[in-house]
DOMIMAR-466050 format. One record per residue (C-alpha): residue number from 1; x, y, z. Coordinates in steps of 0.05 Angstrom, whole numbers. Each point is the difference from the previous one (the first is absolute). Example, Ala and Ser with C-alpha at 12.3 -4.5 7.8 and 13.67 -1.06 7.14 Angstrom:
<recs>
+-----+--------+--------+--------+
: num :      X :      Y :      Z :
+-----+--------+--------+--------+
:   1 :    246 :    -90 :    156 :
:   2 :     27 :     69 :    -13 :
+-----+--------+--------+--------+
</recs>
This chain:
<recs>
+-----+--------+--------+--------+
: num :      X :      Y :      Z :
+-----+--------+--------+--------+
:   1 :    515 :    250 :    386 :
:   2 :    -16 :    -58 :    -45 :
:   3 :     48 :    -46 :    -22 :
:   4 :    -19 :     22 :    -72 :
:   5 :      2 :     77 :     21 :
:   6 :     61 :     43 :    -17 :
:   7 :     31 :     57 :     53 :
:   8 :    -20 :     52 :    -64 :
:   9 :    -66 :    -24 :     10 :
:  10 :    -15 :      5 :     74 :
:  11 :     32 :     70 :     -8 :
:  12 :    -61 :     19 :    -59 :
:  13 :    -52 :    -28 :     53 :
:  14 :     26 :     40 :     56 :
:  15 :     -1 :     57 :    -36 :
:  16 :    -67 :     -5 :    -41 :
:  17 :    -24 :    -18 :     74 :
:  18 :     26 :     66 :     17 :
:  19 :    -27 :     49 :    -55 :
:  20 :    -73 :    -17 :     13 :
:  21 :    -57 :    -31 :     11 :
:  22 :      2 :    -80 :    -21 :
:  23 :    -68 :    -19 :    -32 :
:  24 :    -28 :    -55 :     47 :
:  25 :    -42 :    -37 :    -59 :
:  26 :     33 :     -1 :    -71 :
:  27 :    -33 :    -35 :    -59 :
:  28 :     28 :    -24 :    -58 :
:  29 :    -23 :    -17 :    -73 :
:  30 :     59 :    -39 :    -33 :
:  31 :     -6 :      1 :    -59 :
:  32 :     44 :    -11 :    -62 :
:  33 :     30 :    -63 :     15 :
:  34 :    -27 :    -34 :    -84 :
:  35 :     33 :     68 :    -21 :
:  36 :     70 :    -11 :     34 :
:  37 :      0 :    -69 :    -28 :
:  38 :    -11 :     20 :    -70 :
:  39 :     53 :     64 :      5 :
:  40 :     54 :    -59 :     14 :
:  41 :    -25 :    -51 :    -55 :
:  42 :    -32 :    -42 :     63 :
:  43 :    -61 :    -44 :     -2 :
:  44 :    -51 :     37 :     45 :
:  45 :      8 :    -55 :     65 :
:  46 :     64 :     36 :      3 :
:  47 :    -22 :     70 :     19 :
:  48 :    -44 :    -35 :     46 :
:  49 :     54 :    -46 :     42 :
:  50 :     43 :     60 :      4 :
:  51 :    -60 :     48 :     27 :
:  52 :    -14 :    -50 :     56 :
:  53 :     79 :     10 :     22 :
:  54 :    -25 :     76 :      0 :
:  55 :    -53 :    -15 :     47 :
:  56 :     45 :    -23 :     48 :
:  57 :     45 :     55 :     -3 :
:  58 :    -40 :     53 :      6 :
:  59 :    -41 :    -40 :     47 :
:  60 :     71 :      2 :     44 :
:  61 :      6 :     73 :     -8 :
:  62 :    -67 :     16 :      8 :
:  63 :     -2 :    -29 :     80 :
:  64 :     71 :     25 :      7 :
:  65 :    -28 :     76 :    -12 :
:  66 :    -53 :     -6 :     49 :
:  67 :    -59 :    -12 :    -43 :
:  68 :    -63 :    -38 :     35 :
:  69 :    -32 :    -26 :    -59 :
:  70 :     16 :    -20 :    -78 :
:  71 :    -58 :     -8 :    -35 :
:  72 :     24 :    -42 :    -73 :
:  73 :    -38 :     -3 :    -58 :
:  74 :     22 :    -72 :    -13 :
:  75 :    -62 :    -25 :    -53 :
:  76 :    -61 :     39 :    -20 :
:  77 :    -68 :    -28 :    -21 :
:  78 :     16 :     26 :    -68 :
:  79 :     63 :    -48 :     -1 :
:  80 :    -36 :    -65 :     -7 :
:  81 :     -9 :     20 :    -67 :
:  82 :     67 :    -12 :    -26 :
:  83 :     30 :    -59 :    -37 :
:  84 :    -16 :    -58 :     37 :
:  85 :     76 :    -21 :     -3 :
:  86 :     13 :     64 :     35 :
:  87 :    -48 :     -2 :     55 :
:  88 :     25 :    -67 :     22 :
:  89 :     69 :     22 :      2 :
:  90 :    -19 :     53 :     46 :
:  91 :    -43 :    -43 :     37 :
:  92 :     75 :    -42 :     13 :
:  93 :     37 :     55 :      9 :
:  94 :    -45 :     34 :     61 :
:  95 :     -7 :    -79 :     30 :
:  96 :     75 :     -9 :     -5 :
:  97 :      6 :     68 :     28 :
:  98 :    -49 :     -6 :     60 :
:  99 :     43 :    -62 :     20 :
: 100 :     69 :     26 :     -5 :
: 101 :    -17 :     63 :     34 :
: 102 :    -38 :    -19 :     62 :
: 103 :     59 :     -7 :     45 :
: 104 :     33 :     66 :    -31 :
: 105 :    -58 :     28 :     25 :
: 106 :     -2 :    -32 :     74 :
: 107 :     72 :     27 :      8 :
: 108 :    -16 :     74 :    -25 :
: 109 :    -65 :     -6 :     47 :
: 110 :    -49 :     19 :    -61 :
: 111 :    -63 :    -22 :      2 :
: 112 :    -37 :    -26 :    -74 :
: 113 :    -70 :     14 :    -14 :
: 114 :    -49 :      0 :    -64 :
: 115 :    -49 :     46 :    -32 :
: 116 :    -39 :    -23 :    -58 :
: 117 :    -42 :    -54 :    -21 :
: 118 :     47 :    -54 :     18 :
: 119 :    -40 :    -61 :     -5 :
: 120 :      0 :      4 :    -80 :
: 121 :     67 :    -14 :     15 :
: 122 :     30 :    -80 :    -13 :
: 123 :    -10 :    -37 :     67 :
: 124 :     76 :    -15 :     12 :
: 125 :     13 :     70 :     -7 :
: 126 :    -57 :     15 :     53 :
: 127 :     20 :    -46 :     40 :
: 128 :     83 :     29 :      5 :
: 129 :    -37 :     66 :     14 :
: 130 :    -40 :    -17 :     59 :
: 131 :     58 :    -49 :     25 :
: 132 :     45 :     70 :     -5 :
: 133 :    -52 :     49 :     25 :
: 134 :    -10 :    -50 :     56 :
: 135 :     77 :      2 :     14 :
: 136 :     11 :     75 :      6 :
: 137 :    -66 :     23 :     28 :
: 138 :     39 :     17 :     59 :
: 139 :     57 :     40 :    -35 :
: 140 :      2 :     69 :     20 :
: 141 :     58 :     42 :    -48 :
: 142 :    -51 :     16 :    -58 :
: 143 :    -53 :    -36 :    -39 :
: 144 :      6 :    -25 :    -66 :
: 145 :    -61 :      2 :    -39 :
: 146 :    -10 :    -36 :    -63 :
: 147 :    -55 :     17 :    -53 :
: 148 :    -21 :    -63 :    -29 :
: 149 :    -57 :     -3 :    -49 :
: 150 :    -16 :     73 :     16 :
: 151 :    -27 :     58 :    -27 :
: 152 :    -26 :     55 :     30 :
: 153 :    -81 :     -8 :    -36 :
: 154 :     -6 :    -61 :     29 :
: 155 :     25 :     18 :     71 :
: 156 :    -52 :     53 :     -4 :
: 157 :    -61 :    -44 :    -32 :
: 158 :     18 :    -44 :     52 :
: 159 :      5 :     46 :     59 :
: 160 :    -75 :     35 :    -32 :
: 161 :    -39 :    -68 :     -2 :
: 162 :     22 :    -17 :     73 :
: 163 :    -26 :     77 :     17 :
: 164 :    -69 :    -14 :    -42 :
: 165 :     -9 :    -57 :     41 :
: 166 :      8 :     21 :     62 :
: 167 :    -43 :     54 :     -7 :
: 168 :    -50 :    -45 :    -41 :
: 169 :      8 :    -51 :     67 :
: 170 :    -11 :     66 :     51 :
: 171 :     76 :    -15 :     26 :
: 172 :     16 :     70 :    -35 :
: 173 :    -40 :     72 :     -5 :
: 174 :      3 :     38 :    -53 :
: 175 :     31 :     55 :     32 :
: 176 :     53 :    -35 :     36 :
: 177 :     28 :     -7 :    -81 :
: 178 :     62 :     47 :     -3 :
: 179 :     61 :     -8 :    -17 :
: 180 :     37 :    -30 :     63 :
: 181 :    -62 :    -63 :    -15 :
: 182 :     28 :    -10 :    -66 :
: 183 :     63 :      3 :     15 :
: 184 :    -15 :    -51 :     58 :
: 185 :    -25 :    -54 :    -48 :
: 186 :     65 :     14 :    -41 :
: 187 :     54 :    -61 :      0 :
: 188 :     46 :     62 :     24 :
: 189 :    -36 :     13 :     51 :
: 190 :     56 :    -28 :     61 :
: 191 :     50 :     51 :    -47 :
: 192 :     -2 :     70 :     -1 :
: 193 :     -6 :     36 :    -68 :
: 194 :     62 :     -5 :    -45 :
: 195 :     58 :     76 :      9 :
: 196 :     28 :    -22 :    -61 :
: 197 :    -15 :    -33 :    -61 :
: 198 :     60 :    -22 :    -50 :
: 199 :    -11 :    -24 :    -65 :
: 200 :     70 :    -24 :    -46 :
: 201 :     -4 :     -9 :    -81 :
: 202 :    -19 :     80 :     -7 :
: 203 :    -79 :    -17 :      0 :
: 204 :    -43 :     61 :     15 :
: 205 :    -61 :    -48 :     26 :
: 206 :    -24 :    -36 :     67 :
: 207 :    -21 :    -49 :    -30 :
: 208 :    -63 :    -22 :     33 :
: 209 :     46 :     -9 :     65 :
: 210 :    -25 :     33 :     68 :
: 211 :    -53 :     44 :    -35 :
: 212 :    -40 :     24 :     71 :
: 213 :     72 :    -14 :     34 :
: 214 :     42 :     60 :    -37 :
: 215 :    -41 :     61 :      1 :
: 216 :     50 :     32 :     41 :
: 217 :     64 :    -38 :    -21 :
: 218 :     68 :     32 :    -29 :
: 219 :      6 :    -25 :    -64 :
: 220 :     80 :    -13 :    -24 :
: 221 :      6 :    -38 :    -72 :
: 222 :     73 :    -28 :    -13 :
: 223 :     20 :    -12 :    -75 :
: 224 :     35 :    -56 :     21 :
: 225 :    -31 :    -69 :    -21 :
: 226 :    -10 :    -44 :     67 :
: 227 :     55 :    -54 :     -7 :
: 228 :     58 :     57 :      5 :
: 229 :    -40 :     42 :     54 :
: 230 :     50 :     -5 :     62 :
: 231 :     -1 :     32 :     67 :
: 232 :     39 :     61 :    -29 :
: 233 :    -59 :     13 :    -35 :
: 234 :    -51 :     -8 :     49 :
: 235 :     43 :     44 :     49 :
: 236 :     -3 :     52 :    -56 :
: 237 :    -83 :     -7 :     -2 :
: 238 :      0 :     10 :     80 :
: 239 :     46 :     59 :     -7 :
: 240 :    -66 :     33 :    -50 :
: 241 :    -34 :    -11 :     43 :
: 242 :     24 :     35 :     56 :
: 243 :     -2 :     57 :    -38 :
: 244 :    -74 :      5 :    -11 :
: 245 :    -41 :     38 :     46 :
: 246 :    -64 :    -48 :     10 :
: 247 :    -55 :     52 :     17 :
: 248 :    -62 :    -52 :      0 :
: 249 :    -51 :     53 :    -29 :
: 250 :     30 :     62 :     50 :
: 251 :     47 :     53 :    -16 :
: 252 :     72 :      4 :     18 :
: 253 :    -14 :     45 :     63 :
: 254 :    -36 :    -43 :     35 :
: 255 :     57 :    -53 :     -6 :
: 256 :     51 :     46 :     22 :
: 257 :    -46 :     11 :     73 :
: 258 :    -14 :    -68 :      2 :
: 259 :     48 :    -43 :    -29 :
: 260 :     21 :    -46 :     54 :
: 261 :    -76 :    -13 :     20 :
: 262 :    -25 :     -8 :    -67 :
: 263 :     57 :    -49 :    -20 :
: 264 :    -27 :    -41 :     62 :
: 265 :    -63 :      3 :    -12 :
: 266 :      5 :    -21 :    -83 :
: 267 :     43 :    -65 :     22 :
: 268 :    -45 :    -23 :     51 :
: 269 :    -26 :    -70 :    -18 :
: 270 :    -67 :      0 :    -37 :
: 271 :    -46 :    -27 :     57 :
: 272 :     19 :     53 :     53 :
: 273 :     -5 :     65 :    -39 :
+-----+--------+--------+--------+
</recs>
């Protein structure tokens, strides 16, 4: 137990540990953090400090729970299109946050990593990333992963021109192009595909986030705006999602016979399925 972490709840993990299954990658789009700001008469910076204390939370509970890897959609491509004044403030805010959090993150063994097209990214802010990812390559508890100046088109435009020219060079046939090569050229492609994808704020979208990645995903959308989203909540989106019955294109028969194998089988890593 943490030194933040109450008896009530280490009794909710045990017993959400208990009921079922415990998805073993969980993305997250948090959004809502301008709209929490303005709901309390706060400038939007505001909504924006206060969603990075979520991130550590349910960061926290996340490895606590058992789950291997937290994919975060932390800044899309689309975001560099906001007010300059804004960008730069979360520019600060995920510099300031990449330093204060480094030795949290030795001493809950999770290891940081990146997806996205980082190197658009201000130098001192690359630079506190690859110190960090440097410093918990070794970690072993569960892997943070942070999409930074990501969306899903360009992962795949990316990923297609490195196919092209391969087969273009003769490094690649034609019909060795299925879908275990594309996802092989993915930035994903150490993680296996996301069990369950939350998004806060009541959105019904993906948001050009993990478009290849979520074709088999459970999909849980909270109405809470990011900044107030606390373990409690995410508890309540695991407990959904035990509930579904994830039939991957078979019928619920087949499950039933095969439900231990097939559960091993779907969670093997990518490159040895």
């Amino acid at each position: 137990m943490s030194k933040t972490q109450s008896i009530s709840d280490v009794k909710l993990q045990e017993d959400l540990k208990n009921s079922g299954e415990i998805p073993v990658h969980v993305a997250i789009i948090m959004d809502g953090n301008g709209r929490w700001a303005r709901k309390r008469g706060l400038p939007r910076v505001a909504g924006h400090k206060r969603g990075v204390d979520t991130v550590r939370e349910i960061t926290e509970a996340c490895a606590q729970i058992g789950v291997k890897y937290l994919t975060l959609f932390t800044f899309s491509t689309e975001n560099w299109n906001r007010p300059k004044d804004e960008v730069s403030t979360l520019m600060r805010l995920l510099l300031k946050s990449i330093k204060d959090r480094c030795d949290e993150l030795m001493q809950n063994d999770i290891r940081l990593t990146t997806i996205g097209n980082v190197k658009t990214l201000p130098i001192e802010v690359q630079k506190e990333l690859n110190y960090a990812i440097e410093r918990t390559k070794n970690n072993k508890k569960m892997t943070l992963n942070l999409a930074l100046s990501y969306s899903g088109r360009w992962e795949l435009l990316e990923a297609f021109r490195t196919i092209a020219k391969q087969t273009c060079e003769g490094n690649l046939k034609i019909e060795d192009i299925n879908e275990k090569c594309v996802s092989d050229h993915l930035t994903t492609k150490d993680f296996p595909d996301p069990d369950l994808l939350i998004r806060t704020s009541g959105e019904f979208r993906v948001s050009n986030f993990l478009l290849w990645q979520i074709a088999y995903t459970e999909f849980y959308i909270s109405n809470v705006y990011w900044p107030s989203f606390n373990r409690k909540h995410l508890y309540e989106a695991i407990r959904s999602f035990q509930t579904r019955e994830r039939r991957f294109g078979r019928v619920s028969e087949q499950l039933i016979k095969n439900d231990k194998g097939l559960k091993n089988v779907l969670h093997l890593p990518k490159e040895t399925v």
